[in-house]
N, C-alpha and C positions, 0 to 999 in steps of 0.2 A: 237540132242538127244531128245526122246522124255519125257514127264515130269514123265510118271512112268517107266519108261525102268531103267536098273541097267546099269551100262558104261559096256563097252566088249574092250576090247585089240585090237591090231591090226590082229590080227588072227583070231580072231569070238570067243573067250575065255569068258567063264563068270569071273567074278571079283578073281582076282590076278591067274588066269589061265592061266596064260604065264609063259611055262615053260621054253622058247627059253631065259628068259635075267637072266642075271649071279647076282648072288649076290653083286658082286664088281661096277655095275653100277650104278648109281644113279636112282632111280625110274620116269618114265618119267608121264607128267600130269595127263594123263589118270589113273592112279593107286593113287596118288592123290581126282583125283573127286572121286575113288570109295570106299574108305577110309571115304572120307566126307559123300558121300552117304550113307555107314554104319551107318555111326555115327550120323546120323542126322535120321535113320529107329529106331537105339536104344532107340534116345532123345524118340522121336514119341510116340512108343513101349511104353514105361516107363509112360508117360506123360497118357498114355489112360489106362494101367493099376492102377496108384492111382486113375486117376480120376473113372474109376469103381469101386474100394474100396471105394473109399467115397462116389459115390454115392449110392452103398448096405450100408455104413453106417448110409444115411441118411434115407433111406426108413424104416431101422431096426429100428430107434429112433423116425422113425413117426409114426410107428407101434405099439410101445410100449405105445406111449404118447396116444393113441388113442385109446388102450385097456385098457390102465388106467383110459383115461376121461370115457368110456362106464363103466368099471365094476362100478366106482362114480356113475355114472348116474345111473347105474341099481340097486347099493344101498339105493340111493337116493328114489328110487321107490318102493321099498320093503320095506320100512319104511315108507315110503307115506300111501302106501296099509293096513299095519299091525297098522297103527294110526286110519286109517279110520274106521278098523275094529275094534279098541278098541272105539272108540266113538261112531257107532251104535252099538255093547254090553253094554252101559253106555247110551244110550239112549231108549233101551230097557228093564234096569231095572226099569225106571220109569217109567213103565209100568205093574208092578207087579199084578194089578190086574186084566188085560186081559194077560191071559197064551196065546191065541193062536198070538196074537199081538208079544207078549214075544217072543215066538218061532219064528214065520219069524224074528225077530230080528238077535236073536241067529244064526239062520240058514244063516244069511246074514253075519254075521259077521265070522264064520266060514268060511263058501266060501271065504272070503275076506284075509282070516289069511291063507288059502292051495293058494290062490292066491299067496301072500306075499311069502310064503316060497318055493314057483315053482319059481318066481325070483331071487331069494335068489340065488336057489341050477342049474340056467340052467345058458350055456355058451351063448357068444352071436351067436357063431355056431351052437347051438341048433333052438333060436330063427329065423336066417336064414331059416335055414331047415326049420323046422314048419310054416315060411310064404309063406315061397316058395312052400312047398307038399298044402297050403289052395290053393295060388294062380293055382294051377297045378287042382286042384280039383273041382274048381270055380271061371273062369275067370272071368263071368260077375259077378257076385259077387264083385267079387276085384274091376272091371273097374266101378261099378255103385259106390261103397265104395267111392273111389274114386274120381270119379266127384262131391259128392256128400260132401267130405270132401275139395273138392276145391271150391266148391259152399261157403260153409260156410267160409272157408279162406279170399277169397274174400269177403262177407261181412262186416267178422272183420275186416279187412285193410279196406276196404272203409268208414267203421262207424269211427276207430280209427283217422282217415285223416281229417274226414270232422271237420271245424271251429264249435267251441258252439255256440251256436243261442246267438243272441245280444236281449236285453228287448223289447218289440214293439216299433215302431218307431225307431227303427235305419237308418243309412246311406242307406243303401240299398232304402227303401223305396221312396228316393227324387227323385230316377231315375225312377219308375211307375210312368206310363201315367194316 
């Protein structure tokens, strides 16, 4: 028999499809396997639908956990943005005696505070959107952004890595020629 075929009766019947044996006989093997065979599709069966409930449970909980750290994180940023904007408004009051000094102040600080409250009030579905319609809009744009914000990555990581300089005369030194 082969490994996914269902058993068949002596007749070419599919499973308990023999209708030639009498009640009063004892079931012969074949009805048996196919018995087992059920019951071993149900185990299966069962076993693949919790394990699909749990794994939609897990994806649901990753989900959540993940829209929680971002909305944190987008709070976190919008407080960032609305401090920075209070600090050049307070560094632009001492400034009182150039008004037009004053006013880029103001004017910066404003922008900074409708910054602040665009984070505040957008999803991160918004944000999506909105990089995706720039990227749609301005690919080189993006792709040069980008090379250029890996540019700079990489120098941080290279500078953060590299050993602090040792006072002159260090070890190094004994090994020039």
């Amino acid at each position: 028999m082969a490994g996914n075929e269902l058993p068949q009766d002596a007749l070419g019947g599919p499973l308990h499809g023999a209708a030639h044996e009498a009640p009063h006989e004892p079931p012969h093997a074949g009805a048996d396997e196919r018995a087992q065979w059920r019951a071993l599709q149900g185990d299966v069966e069962g076993l693949a639908d919790v394990a699909a409930e749990r794994g939609r449970g897990l994806i649901d909980a990753a989900r959540l956990q993940a829209q929680s750290y971002v909305e944190q994180r987008k709070s976190d940023a919008a407080q960032s943005v609305h401090d920075l904007a209070q600090t050049i408004r307070n560094s632009g009051r001492d400034l009182g005696d150039k008004p037009n000094v004053r006013a880029f102040f103001d004017s910066a600080a404003d922008g900074l505070e409708q910054l602040g409250s665009s984070i505040e009030r957008r999803s991160l579905g918004d944000f999506y959107s909105e990089a995706e319609s720039i990227a749609r809009r301005a690919p080189v744009a993006v792709a040069v952004g980008t090379f250029v914000a890996g540019l700079i990555a990489a120098r941080f990581i290279k500078s953060s890595s590299l050993p602090p300089e040792a006072p002159d005369g260090d070890a190094r030194d004994s090994f020039r020629a």
